[in-house]
Biopython code that builds the backbone (N, CA, C, O; Angstrom):
import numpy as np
from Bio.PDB.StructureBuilder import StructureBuilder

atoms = [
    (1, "UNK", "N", (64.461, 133.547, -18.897)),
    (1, "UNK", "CA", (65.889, 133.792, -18.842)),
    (1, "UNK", "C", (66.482, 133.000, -17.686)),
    (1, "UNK", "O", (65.840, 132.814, -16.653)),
    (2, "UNK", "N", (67.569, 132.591, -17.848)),
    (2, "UNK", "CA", (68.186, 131.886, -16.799)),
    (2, "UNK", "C", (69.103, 132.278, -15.836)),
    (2, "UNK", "O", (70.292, 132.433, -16.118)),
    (3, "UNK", "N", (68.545, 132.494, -14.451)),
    (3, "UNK", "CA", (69.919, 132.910, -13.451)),
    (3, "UNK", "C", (70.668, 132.369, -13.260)),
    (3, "UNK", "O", (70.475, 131.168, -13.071)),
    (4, "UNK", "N", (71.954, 132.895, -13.191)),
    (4, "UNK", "CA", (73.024, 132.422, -12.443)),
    (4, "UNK", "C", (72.863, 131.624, -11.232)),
    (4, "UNK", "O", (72.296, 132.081, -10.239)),
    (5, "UNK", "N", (73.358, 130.414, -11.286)),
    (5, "UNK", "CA", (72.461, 128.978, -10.120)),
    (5, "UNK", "C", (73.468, 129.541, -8.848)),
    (5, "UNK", "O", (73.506, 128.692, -7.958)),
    (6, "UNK", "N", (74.315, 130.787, -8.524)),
    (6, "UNK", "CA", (74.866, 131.357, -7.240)),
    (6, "UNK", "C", (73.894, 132.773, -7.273)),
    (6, "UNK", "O", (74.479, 133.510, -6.480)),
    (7, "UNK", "N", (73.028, 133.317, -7.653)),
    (7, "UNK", "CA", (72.539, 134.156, -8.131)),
    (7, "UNK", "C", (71.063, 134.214, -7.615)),
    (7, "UNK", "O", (70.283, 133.422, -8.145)),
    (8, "UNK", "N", (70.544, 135.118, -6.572)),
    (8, "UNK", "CA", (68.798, 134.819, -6.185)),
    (8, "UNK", "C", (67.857, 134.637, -8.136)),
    (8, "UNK", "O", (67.774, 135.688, -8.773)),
    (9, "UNK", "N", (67.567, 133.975, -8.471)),
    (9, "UNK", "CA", (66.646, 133.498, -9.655)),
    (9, "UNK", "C", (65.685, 133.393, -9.346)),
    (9, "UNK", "O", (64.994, 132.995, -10.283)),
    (10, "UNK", "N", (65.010, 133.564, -8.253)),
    (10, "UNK", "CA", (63.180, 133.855, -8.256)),
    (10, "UNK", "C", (62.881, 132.508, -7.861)),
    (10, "UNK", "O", (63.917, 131.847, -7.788)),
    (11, "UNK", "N", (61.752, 131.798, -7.555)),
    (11, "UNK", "CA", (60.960, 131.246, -6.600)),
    (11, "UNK", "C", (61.398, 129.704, -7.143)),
    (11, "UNK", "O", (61.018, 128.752, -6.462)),
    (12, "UNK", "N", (62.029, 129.501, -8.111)),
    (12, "UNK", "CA", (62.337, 128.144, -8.403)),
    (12, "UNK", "C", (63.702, 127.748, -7.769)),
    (12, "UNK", "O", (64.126, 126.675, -7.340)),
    (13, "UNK", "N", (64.268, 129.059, -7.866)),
    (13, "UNK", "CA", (66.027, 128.649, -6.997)),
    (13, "UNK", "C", (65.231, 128.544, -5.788)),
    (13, "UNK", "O", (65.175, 127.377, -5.400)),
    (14, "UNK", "N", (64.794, 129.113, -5.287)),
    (14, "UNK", "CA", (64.420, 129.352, -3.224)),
    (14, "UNK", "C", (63.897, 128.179, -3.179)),
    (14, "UNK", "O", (64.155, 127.459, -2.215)),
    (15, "UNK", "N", (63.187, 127.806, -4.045)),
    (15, "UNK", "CA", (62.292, 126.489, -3.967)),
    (15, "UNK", "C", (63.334, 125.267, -3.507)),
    (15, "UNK", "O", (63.422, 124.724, -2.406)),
    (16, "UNK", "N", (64.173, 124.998, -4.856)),
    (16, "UNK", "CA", (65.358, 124.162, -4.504)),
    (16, "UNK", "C", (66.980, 124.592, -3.678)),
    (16, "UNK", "O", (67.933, 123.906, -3.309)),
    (17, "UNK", "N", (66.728, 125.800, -3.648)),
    (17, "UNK", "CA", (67.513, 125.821, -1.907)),
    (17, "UNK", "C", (66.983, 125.082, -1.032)),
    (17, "UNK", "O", (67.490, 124.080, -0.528)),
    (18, "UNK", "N", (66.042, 125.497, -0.833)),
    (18, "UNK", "CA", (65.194, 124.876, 0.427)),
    (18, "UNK", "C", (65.039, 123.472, 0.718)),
    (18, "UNK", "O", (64.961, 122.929, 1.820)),
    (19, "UNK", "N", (65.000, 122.846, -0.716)),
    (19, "UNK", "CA", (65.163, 121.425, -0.781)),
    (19, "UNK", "C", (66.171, 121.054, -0.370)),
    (19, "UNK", "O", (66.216, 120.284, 0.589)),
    (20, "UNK", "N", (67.287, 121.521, -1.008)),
    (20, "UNK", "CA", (68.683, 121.133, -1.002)),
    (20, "UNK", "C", (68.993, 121.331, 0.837)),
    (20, "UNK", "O", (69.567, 120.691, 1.719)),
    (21, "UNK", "N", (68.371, 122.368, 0.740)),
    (21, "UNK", "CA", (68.526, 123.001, 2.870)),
    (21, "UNK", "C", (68.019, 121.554, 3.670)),
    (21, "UNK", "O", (68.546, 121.153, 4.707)),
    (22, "UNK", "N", (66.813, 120.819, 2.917)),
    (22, "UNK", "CA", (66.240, 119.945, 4.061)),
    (22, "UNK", "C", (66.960, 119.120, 3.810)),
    (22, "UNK", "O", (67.481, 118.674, 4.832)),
    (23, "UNK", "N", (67.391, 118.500, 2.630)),
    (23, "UNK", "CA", (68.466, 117.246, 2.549)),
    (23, "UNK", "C", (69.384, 117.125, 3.441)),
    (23, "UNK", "O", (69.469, 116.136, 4.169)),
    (24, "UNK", "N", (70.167, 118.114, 3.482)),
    (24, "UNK", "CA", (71.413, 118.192, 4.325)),
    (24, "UNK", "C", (70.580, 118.761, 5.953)),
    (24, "UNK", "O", (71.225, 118.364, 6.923)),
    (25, "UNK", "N", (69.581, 119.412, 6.253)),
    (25, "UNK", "CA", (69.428, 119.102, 7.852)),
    (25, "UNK", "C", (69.212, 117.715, 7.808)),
    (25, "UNK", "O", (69.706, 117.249, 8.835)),
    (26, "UNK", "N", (68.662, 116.738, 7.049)),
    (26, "UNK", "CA", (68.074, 114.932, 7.866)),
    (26, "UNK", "C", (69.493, 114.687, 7.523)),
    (26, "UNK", "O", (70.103, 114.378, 8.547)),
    (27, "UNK", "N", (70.252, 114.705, 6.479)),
    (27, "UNK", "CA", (71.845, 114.212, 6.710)),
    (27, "UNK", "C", (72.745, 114.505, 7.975)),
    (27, "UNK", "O", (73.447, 113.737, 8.632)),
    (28, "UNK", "N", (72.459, 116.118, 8.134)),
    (28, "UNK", "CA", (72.724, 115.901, 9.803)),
    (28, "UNK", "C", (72.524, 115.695, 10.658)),
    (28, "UNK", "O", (73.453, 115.317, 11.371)),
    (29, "UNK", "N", (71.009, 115.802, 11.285)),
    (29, "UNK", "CA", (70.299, 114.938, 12.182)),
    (29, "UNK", "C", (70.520, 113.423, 12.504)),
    (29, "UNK", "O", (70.672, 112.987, 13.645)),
    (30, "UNK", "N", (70.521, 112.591, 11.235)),
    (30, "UNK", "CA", (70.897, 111.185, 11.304)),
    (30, "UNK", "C", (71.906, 110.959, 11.916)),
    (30, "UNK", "O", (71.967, 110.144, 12.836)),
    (31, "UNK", "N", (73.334, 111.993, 11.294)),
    (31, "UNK", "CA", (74.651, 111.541, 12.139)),
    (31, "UNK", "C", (74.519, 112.131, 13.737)),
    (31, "UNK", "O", (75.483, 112.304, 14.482)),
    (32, "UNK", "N", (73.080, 112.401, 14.085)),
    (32, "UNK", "CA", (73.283, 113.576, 15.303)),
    (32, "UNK", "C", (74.278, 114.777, 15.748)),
    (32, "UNK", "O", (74.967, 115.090, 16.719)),
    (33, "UNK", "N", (73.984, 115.201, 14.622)),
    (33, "UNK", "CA", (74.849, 116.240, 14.777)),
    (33, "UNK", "C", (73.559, 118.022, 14.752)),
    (33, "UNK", "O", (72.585, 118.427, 14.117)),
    (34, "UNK", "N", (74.351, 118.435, 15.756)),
    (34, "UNK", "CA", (74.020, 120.268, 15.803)),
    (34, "UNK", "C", (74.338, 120.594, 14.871)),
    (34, "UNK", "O", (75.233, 120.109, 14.178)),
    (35, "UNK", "N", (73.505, 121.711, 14.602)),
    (35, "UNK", "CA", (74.096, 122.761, 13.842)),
    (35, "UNK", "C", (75.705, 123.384, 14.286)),
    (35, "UNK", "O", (76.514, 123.638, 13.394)),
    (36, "UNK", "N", (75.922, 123.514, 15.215)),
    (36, "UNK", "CA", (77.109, 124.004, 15.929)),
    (36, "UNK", "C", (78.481, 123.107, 16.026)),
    (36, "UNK", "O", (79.677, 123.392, 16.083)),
    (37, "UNK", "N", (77.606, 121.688, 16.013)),
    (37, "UNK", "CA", (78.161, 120.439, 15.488)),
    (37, "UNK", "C", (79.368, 120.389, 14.080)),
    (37, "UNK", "O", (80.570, 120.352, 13.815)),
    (38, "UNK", "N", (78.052, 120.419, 13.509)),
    (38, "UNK", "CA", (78.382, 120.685, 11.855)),
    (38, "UNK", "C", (79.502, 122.236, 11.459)),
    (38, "UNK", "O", (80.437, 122.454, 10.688)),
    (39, "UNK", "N", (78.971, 122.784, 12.170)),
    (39, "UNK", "CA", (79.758, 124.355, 11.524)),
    (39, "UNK", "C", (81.231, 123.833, 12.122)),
    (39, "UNK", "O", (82.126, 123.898, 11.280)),
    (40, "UNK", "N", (81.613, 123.352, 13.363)),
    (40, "UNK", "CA", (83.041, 122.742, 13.696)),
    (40, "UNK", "C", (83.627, 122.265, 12.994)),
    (40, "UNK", "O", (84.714, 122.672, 12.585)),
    (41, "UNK", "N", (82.779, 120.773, 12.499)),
    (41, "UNK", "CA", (83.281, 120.000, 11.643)),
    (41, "UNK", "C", (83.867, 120.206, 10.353)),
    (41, "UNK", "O", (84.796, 119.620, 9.796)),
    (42, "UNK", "N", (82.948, 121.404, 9.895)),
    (42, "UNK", "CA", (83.199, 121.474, 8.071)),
    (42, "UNK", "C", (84.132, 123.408, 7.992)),
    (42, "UNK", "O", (84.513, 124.171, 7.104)),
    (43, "UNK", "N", (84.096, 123.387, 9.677)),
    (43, "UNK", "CA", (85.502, 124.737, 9.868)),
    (43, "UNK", "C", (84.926, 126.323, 9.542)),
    (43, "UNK", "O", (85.580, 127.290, 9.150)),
    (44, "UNK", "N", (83.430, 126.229, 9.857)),
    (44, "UNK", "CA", (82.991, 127.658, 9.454)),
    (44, "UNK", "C", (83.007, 128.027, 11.181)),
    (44, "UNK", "O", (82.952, 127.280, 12.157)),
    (45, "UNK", "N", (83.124, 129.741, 11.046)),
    (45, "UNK", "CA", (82.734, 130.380, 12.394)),
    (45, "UNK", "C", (81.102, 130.343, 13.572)),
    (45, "UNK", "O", (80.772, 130.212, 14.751)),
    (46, "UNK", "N", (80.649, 130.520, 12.463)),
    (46, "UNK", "CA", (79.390, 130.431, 13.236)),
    (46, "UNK", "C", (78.301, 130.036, 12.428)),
    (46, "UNK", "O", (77.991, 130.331, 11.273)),
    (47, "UNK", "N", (77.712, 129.201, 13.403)),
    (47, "UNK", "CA", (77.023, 127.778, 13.112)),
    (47, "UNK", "C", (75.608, 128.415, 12.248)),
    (47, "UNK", "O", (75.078, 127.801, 11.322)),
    (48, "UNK", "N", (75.248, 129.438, 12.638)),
    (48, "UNK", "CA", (74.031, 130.682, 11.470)),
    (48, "UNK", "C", (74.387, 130.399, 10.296)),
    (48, "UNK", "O", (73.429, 130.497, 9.529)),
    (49, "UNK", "N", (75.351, 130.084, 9.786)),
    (49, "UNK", "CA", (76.220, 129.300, 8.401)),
    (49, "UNK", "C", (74.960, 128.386, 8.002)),
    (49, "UNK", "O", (74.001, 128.404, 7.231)),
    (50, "UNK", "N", (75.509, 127.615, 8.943)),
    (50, "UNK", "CA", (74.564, 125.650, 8.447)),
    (50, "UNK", "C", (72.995, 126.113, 8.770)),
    (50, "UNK", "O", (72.248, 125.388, 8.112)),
    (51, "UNK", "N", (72.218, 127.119, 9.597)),
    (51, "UNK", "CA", (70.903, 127.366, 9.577)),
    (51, "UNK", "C", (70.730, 128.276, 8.096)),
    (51, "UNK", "O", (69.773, 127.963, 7.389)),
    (52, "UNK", "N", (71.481, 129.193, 7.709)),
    (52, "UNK", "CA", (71.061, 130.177, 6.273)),
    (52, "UNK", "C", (70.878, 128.588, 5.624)),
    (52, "UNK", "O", (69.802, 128.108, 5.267)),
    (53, "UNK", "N", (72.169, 127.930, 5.569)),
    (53, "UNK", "CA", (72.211, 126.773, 4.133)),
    (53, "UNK", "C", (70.713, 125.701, 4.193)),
    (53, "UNK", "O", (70.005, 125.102, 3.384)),
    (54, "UNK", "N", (70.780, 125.910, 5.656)),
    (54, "UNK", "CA", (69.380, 124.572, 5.610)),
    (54, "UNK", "C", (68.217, 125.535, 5.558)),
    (54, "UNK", "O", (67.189, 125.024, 5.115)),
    (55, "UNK", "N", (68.150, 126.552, 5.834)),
    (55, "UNK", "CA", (67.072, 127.522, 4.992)),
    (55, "UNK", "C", (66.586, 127.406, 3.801)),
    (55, "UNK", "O", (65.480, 127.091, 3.363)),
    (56, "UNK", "N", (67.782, 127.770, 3.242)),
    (56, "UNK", "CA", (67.972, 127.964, 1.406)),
    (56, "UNK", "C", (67.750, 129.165, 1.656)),
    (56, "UNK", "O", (66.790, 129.738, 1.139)),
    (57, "UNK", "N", (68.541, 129.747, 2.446)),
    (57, "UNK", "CA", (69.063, 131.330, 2.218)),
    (57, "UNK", "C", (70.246, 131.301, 1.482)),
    (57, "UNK", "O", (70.449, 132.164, 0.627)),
    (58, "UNK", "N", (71.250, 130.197, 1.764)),
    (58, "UNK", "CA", (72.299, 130.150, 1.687)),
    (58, "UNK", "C", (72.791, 128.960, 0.489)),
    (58, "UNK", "O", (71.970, 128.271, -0.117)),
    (59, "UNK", "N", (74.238, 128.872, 0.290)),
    (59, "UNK", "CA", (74.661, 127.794, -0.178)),
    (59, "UNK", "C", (75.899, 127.232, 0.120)),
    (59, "UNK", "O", (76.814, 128.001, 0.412)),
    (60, "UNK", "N", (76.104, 125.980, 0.100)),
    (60, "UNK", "CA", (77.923, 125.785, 0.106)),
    (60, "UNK", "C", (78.347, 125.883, -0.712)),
    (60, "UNK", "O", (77.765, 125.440, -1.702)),
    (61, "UNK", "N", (79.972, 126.687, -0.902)),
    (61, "UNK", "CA", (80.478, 126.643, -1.627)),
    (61, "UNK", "C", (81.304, 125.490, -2.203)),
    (61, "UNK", "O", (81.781, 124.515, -1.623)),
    (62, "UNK", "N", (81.346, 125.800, -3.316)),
    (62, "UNK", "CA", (82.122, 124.267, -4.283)),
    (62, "UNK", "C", (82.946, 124.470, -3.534)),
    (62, "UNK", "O", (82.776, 123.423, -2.909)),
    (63, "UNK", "N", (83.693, 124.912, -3.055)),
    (63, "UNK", "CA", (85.651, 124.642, -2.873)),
    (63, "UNK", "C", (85.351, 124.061, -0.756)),
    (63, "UNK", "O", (86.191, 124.128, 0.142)),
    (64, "UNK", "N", (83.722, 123.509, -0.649)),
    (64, "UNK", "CA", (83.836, 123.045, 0.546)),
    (64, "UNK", "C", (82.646, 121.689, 0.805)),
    (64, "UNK", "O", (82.157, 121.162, 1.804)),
    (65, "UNK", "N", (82.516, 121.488, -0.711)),
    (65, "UNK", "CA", (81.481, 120.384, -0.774)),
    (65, "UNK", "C", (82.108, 119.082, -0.254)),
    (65, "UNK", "O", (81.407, 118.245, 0.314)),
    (66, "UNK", "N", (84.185, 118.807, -0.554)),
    (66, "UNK", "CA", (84.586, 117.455, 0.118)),
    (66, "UNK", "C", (84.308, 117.646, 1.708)),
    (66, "UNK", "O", (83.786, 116.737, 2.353)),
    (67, "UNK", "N", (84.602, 118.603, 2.171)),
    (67, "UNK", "CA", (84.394, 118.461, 3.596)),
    (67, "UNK", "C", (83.273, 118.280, 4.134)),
    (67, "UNK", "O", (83.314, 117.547, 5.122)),
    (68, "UNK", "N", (82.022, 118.782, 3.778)),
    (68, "UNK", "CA", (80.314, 118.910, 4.230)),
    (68, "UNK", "C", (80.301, 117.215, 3.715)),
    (68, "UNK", "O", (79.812, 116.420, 4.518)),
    (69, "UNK", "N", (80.777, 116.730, 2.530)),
    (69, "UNK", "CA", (80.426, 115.365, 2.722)),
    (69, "UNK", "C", (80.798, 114.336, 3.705)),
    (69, "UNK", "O", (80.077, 113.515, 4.273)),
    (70, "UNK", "N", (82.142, 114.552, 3.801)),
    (70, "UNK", "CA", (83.170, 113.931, 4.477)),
    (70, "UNK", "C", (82.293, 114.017, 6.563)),
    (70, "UNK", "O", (81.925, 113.135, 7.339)),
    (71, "UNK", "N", (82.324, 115.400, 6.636)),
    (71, "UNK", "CA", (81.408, 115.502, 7.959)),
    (71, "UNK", "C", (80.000, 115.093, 7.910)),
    (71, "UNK", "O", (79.688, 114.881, 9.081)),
    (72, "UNK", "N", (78.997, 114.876, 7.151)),
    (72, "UNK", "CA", (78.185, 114.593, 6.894)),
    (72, "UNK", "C", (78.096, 112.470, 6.506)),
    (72, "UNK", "O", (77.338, 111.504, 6.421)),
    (73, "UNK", "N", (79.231, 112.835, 6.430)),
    (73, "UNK", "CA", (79.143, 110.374, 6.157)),
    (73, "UNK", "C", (78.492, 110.416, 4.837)),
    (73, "UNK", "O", (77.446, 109.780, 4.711)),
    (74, "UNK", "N", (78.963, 111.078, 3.832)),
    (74, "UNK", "CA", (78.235, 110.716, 2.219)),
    (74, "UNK", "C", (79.429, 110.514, 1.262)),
    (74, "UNK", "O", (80.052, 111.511, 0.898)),
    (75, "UNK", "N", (79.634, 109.812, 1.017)),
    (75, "UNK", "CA", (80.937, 109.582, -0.632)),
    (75, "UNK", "C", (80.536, 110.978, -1.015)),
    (75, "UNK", "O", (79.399, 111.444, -1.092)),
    (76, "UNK", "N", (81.823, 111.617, -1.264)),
    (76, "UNK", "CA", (81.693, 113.072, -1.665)),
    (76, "UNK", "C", (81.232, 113.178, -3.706)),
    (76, "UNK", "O", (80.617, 114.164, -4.115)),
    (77, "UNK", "N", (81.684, 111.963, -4.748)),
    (77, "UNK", "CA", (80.641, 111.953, -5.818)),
    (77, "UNK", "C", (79.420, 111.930, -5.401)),
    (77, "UNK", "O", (78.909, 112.924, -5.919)),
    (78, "UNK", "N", (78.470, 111.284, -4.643)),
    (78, "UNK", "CA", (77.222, 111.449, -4.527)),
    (78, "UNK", "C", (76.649, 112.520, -3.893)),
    (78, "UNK", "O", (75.542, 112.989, -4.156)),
    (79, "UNK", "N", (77.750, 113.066, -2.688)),
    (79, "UNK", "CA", (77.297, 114.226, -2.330)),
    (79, "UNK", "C", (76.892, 115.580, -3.442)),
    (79, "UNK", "O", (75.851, 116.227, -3.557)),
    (80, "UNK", "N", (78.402, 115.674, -4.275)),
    (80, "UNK", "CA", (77.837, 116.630, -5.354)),
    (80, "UNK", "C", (77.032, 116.499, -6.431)),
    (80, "UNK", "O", (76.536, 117.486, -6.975)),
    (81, "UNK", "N", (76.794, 115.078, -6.907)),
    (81, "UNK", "CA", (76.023, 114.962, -7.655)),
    (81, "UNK", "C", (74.768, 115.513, -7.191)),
    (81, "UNK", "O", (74.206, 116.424, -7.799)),
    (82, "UNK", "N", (74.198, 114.864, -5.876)),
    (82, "UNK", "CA", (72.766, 115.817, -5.151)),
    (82, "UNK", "C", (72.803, 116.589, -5.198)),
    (82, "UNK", "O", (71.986, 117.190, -5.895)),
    (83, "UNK", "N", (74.009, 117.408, -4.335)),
    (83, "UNK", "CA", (74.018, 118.821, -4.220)),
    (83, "UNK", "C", (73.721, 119.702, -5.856)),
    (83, "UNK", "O", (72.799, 120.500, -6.021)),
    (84, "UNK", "N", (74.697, 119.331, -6.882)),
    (84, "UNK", "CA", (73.868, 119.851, -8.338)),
    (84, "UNK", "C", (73.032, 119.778, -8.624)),
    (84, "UNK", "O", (72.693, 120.723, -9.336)),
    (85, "UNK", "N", (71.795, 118.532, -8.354)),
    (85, "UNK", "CA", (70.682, 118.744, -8.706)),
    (85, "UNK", "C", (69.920, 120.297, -8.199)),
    (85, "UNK", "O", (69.167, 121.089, -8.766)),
    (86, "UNK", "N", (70.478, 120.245, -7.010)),
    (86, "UNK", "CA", (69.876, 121.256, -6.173)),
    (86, "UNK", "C", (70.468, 122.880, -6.673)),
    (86, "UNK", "O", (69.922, 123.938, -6.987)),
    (87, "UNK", "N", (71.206, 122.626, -6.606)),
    (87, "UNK", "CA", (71.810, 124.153, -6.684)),
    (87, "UNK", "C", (72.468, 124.688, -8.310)),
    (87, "UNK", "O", (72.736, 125.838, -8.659)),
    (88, "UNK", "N", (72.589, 123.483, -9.049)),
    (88, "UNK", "CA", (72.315, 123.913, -10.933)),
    (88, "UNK", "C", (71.906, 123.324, -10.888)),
    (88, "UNK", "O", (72.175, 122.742, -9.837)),
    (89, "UNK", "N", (71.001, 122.716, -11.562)),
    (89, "UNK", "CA", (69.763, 121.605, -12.182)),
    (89, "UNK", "C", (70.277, 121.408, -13.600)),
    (89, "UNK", "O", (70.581, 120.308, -14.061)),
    (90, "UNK", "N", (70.347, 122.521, -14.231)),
    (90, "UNK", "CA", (70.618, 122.273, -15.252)),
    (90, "UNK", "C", (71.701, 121.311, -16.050)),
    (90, "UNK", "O", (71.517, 120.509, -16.966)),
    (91, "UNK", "N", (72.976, 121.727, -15.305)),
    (91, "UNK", "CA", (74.255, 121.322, -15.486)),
    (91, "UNK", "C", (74.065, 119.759, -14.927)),
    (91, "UNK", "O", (74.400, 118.719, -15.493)),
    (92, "UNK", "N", (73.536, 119.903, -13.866)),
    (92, "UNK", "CA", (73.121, 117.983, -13.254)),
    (92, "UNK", "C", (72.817, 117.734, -14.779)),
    (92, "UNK", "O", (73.664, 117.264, -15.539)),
    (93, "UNK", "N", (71.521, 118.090, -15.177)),
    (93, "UNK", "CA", (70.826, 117.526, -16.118)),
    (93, "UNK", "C", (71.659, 116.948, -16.935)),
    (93, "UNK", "O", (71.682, 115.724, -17.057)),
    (94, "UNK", "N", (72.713, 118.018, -17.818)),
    (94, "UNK", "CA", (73.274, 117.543, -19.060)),
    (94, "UNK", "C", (74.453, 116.449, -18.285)),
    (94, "UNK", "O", (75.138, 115.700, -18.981)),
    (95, "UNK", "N", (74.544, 116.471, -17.139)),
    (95, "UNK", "CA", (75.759, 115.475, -17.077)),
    (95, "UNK", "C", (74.893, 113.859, -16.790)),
    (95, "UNK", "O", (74.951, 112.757, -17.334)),
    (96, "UNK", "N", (73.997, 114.526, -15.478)),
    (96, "UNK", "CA", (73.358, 113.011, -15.942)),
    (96, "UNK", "C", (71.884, 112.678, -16.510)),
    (96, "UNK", "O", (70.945, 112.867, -15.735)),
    (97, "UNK", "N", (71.782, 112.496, -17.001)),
    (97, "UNK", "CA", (70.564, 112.451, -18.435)),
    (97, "UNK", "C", (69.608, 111.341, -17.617)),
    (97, "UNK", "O", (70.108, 110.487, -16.884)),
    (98, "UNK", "N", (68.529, 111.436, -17.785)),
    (98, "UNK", "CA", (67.412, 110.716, -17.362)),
    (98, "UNK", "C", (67.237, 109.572, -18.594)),
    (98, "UNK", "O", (67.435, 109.838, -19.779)),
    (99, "UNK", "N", (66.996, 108.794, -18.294)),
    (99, "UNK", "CA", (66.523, 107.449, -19.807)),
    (99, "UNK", "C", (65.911, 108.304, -20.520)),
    (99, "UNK", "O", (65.083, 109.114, -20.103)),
    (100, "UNK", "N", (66.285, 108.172, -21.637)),
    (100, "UNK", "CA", (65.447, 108.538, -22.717)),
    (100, "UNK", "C", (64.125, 107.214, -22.585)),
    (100, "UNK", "O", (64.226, 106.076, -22.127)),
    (101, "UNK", "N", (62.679, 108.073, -23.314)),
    (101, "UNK", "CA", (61.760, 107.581, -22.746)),
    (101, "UNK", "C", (61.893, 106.223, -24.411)),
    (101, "UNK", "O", (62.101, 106.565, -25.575)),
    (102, "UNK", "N", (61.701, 104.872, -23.931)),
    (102, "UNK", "CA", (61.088, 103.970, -24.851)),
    (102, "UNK", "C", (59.440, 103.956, -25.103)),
    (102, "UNK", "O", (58.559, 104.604, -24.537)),
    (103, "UNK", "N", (59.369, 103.029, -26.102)),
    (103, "UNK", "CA", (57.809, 102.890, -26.448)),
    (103, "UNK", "C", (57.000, 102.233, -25.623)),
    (103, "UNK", "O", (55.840, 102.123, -26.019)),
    (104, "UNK", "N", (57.315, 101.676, -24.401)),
    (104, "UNK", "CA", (56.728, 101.384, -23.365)),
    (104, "UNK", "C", (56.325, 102.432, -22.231)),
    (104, "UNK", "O", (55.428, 102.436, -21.387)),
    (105, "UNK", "N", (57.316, 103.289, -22.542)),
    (105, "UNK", "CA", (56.872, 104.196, -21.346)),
    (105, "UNK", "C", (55.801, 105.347, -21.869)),
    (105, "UNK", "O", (55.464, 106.158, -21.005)),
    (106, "UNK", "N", (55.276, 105.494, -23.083)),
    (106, "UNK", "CA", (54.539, 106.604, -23.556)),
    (106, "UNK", "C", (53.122, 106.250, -22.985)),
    (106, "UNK", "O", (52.195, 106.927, -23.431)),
    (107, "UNK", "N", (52.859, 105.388, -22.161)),
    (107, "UNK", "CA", (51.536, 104.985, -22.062)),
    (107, "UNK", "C", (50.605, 105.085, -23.199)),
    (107, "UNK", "O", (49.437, 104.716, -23.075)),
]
sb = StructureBuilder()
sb.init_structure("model")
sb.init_model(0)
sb.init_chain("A")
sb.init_seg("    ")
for serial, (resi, resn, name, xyz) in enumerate(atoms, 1):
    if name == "N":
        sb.init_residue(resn, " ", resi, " ")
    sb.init_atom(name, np.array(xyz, "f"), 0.0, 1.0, " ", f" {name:<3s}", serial, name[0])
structure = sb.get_structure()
């Protein structure tokens, strides 16, 4: 059955929280930025925010993905495109489709 991708879904969501969590700590690290850094920048109260999210306790919300990109230095399409892989997979999936496999690739 499928959880709701805002929804705890058992060890495959935590899995790709967590992913999605480390992406965005080396995205902030690179720009050198704190955690405390980051929580300024993208206007949350306290910076335990950006540690739950780089956990994968947590998530950002859609209505704050332009800003986390924008503070983060990523074109905000590519930001959400990643960020969907991570946090629906599914919905990534159907929007962006992997090659269909040719007769070369069947080994």
């Amino acid at each position: 059955m499928y959880a709701h991708p805002q929804h705890n879904g058992g060890e495959s969501v935590r899995r790709l929280r967590q992913e999605a969590g480390l992406w965005l700590k080396q995205l902030r690290e690179a720009r050198g930025l704190s955690q405390r850094d980051l929580a300024n920048l993208v206007g949350v109260e306290y910076y335990t925010f950006i540690s739950q999210i780089e956990s994968g306790r947590g998530r950002i919300p859609p209505d704050r993905y332009a800003v986390f990109a924008k503070s983060l230095g990523v074109d905000p399409a590519v930001f959400v495109r990643t960020i969907l892989r991570y946090y629906d997979p599914i919905t990534h999936e159907m929007l962006f489709p992997q090659p269909l496999p040719t007769p070369a690739n069947f080994g």
